[in-house]
C-alpha positions in Angstrom: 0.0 0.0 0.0 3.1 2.6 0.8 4.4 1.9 -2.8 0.9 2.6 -4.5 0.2 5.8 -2.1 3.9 7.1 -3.0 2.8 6.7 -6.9 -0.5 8.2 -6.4 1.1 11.1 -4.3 3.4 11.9 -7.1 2.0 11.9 -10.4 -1.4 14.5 -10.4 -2.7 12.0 -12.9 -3.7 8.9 -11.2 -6.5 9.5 -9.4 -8.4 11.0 -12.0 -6.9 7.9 -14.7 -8.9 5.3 -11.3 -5.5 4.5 -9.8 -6.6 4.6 -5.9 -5.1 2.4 -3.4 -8.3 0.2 -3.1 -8.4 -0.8 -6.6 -7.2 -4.3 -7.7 -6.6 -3.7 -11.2 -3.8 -0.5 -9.8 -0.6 -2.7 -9.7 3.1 -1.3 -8.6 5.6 -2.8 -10.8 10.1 -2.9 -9.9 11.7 -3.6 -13.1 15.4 -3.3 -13.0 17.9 -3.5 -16.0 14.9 -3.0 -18.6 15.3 -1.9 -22.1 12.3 -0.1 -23.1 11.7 1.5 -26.8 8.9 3.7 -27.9 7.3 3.8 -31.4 5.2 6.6 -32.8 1.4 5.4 -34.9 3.8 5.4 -38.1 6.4 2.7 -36.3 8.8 5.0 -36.3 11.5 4.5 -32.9 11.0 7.8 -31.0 12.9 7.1 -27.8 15.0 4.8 -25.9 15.1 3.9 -22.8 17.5 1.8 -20.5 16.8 1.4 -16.4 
């Protein structure tokens, strides 16, 4: 519950997108040494990412 309040308390966004710390479906992930890459609607690569 700590982890989902300290998400909740930082991004102004989540409890108007139904992220509140009673709802099941609201899920706190750790990934560590993640490669993440994001595409624009034409495919095209528009940023990387590495954590």
């Amino acid at each position: 519950m700590e982890v989902k309040k300290a998400v909740i308390d930082e991004f102004d966004w989540a409890i108007e997108a139904g992220y509140t710390l009673d709802n099941p479906d609201f899920q706190v992930l750790y990934m560590a040494n993640v490669d993440s890459t994001i595409y624009n609607e034409d495919g095209d690569i528009i940023a990387n990412y590495k954590f």
